[in-house]
N, C-alpha and C positions, 0 to 999 in steps of 0.2 A: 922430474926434477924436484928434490924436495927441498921446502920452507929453509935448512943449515943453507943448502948448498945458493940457493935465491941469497942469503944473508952476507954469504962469504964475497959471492961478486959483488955486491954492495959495499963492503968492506969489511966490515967487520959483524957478529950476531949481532949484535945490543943495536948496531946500527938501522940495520934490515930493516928489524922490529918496529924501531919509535918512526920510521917511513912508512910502514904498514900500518902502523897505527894514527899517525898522520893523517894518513890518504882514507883509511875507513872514516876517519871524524869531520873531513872536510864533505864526503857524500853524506852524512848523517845532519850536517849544518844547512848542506844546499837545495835538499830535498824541499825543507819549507821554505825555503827564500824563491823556489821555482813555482811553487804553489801560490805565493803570493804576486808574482807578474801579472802586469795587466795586459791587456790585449796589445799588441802595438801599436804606436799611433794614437791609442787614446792614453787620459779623456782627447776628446779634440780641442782645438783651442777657440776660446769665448771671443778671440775681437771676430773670427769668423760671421759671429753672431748678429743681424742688426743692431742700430742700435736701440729701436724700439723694445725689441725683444728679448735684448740683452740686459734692460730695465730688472722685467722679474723673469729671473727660472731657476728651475731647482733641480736636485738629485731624485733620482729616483724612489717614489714611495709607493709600498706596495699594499698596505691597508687604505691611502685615499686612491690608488686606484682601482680597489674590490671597491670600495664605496662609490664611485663614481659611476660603476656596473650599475648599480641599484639605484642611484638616482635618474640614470637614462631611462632605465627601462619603465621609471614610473612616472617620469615626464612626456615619454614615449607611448602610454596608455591612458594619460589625460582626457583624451577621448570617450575612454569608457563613459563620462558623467553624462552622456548625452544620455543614457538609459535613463537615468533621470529627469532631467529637463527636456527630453524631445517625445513625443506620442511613439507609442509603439511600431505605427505605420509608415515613419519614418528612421526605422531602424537601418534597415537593408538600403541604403542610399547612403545614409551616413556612413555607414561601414564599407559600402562601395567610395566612396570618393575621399573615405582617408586612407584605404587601399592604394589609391593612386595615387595620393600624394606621397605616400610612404616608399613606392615602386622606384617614381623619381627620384627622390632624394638619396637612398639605396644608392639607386644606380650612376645619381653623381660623386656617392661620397665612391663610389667603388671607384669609376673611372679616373677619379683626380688623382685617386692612390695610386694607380697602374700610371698614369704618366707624370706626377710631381713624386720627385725622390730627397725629402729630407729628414735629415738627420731629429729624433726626436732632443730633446733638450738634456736626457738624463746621460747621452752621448758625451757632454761638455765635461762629467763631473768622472771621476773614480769609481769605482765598479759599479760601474752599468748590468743590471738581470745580464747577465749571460745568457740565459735560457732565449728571453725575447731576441736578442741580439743573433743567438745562431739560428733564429726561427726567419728572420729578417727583419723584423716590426720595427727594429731602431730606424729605418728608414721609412716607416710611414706617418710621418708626422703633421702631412698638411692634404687636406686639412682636417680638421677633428670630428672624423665619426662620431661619438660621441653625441657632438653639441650639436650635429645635422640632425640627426635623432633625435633627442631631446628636444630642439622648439621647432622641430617637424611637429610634434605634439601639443605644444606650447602655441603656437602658432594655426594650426588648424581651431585648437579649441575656442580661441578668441577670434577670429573670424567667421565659425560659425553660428559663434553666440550673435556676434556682432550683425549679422546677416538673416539668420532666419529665428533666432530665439530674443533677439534684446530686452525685452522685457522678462526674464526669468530671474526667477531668484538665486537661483545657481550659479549667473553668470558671474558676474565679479568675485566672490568665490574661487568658480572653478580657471578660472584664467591667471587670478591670481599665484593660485598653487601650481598652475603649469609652468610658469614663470621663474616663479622660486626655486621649483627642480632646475628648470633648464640650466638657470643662472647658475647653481648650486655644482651642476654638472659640469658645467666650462670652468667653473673656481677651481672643482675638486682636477681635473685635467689639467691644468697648470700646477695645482699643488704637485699631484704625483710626480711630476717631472716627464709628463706624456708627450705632455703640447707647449708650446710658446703664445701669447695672446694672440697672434696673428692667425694662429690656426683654429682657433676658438672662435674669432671672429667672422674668420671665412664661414666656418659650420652651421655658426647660429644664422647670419645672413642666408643662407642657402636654405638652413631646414625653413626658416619663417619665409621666405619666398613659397618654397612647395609647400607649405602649411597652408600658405594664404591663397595662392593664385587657380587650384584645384575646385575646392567648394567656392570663393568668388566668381567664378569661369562660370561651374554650373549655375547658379542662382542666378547671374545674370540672364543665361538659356534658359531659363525658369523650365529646368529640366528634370527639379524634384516638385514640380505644382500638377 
């Protein structure tokens, strides 16, 4: 059938046309308007939210949370300074028993994830990473890896100062700057719109537990004397 003869059952040519031309300009308009939809269902809605932690949370930011990478991992390596402040022959114990506090804490931030399912905070706002969202990550929000990590390290370091070094010079210092990270890291985790305070909270509580209760355990068994 050709383009006349489509015109004529229309009604008339001149007719056809400006309905063909129509219909091309209305897929030409909707194209981007389809592109711009958001997921459905989101953002989700904020009274959802406690109200504690409906106080502060944000949109998704994706430079404080590459930032937040780097500050874990160097609150998480706070440790290291013992090379400094501990004799050489007490290396391999040290490194054994932040091993295990680091196993623990792993493996409760793993577990809580596999059975607590909530919604990250950047869920509440307008486009949400897509990318994280089809990966699943918008649902692991509690509680924050991150900050279990971070004064895993924080917390090992000033317990074991506290315990078998207290008189170094290193010590306040290096506990300090553990600290700073950590803190630095549960901020930056709310900045980005990862976590809500409560999951921050939970982390830090948990990593400073295994931080502490590991080398405390041992020293008490005076099992590096």
């Amino acid at each position: 059938m050709s383009v006349i003869n489509v015109d004529n059952r229309l009604g008339t040519p001149a007719k056809g046309q400006r309905l063909l031309a129509m219909a091309a300009l209305s897929l030409v308009l909707a194209a981007p308007l389809a592109a711009q939809e958001t997921t459905p269902g989101l953002p989700l809605p904020a009274i959802d939210v406690n109200a504690i932690d409906r106080v502060i949370m944000f949109s998704y930011s994706e430079p404080l949370d590459s930032v937040s990478d780097y500050t874990q991992y160097a609150a998480f390596l706070s440790p290291a300074l013992f090379a400094l402040a501990a004799p050489m022959e007490d290396w391999l114990g040290i490194g054994a028993m932040y091993a295990g506090s680091a196993v623990l804490s792993y493996a409760a931030r793993t577990g809580l994830k596999a059975v607590v399912e909530r919604n990250r905070p950047y869920m509440y706002f307008d486009n949400p990473p897509a990318s994280l969202v089809a990966e699943g990550d918008h649902l692991d929000s509690f509680p924050s890896g991150h900050a279990i990590m971070a004064f895993t390290g924080a917390g090992y370091t000033a317990t074991l100062f506290a315990r078998r070094y207290p008189d170094s010079p290193y010590r306040w210092p290096a506990v300090a700057d553990a600290y700073a990270l950590a803190t630095a890291t549960a901020a930056l985790r709310i900045g980005s719109g990862s976590h809500f305070m409560t999951d921050v909270a939970a982390g830090a509580a948990i990593g400073t537990f295994f931080g502490f209760i590991v080398p405390y355990t041992v020293d008490r068994l005076g099992w590096l004397d």
